[in-house]
Every structure is written in structure tokens, then in C-alpha cells.
C-alpha positions in Angstrom: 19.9 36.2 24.0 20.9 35.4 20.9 19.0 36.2 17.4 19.4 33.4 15.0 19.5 34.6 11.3 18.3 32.3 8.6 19.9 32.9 5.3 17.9 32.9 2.1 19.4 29.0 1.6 18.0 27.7 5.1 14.9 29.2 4.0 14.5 27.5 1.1 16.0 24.3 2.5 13.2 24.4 5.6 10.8 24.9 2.7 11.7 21.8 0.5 11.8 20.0 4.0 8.3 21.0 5.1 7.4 19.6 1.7 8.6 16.9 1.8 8.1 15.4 5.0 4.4 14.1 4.3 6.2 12.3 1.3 8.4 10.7 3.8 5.6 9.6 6.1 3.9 7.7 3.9 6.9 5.8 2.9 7.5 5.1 6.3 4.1 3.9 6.8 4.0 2.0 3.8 7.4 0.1 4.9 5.9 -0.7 8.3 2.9 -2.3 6.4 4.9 -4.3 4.5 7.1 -5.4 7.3 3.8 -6.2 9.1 2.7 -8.6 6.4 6.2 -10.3 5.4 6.5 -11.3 9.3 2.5 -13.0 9.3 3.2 -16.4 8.2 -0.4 -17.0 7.9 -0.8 -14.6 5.6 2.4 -14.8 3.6 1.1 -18.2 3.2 -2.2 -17.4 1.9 -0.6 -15.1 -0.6 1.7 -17.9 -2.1 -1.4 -19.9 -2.5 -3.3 -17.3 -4.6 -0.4 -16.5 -6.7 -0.1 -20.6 -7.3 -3.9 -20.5 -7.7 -3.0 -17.6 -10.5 -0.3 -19.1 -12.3 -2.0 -22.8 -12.6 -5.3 -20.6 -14.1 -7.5 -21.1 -11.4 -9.6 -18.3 -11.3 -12.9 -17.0 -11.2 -14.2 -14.1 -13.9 -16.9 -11.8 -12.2 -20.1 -13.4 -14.3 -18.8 -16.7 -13.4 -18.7 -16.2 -9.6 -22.2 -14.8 -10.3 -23.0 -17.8 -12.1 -21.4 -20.3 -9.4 -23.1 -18.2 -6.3 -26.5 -18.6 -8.7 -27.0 -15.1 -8.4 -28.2 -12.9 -10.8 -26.4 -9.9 -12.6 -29.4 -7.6 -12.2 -29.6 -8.1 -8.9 -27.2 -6.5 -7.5 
């Protein structure tokens, strides 16, 4: 059988390819997500709605939601 011999270079490379691959998984992962939610109708839906809700100033500050749910700051 055969030794293999690893030069100082493939070290280095396995290395930077060790480190990096948790990098690459989370892209991955974070593609997949965003795949996932461009191909739900439904949701991509409900999305454009908030953004038109944003852009035509139709929104809500924190104490006003308070206000509009009658509850009271110091209570929660």
C-alpha cells in the first residue's frame, strides 16, 4: 500500500478548506431559505403588501400600537 504524502501547500489548502466550509454552509442554507420564500406565493404576497403599506406611510410607531391595543406602557 501506498503512503500518500501531503506537501506543505495541501496542508495549508485542507486548512483554509476546513475553515471555510462552515462559511459555505450557511450560504447554502441561507440560499435555500430564500428560495423557499420566493416560491410561497402567499407569502411573497404578503410581503408586497407591507412594503406598499411602507411606502404609502401606513404604519404603526410602538406607543401608538400601545395606544390603539389600549394598553398601557408600564404594563408590560
Amino acid at each position: 500500500m501506498d503512503e500518500a504524502t501531503l506537501t506543505e501547500e495541501d496542508k495549508n489548502n485542507l486548512r483554509t478548506i476546513a475553515q471555510e466550509l462552515p462559511k459555505l454552509r450557511s450560504l447554502v442554507e441561507n440560499l435555500i431559505e430564500t428560495l423557499e420564500i420566493l416560491g410561497d406565493e402567499e407569502l411573497m404576497e404578503s410581503i408586497r403588501k407591507s412594503e406598499k403599506d411602507i411606502h404609502e406611510g401606513r404604519l404603526l410607531g410602538f406607543k401608538e400600537l400601545l395606544k390603539e391595543l389600549d394598553i398601557n406602557e408600564t404594563q408590560i
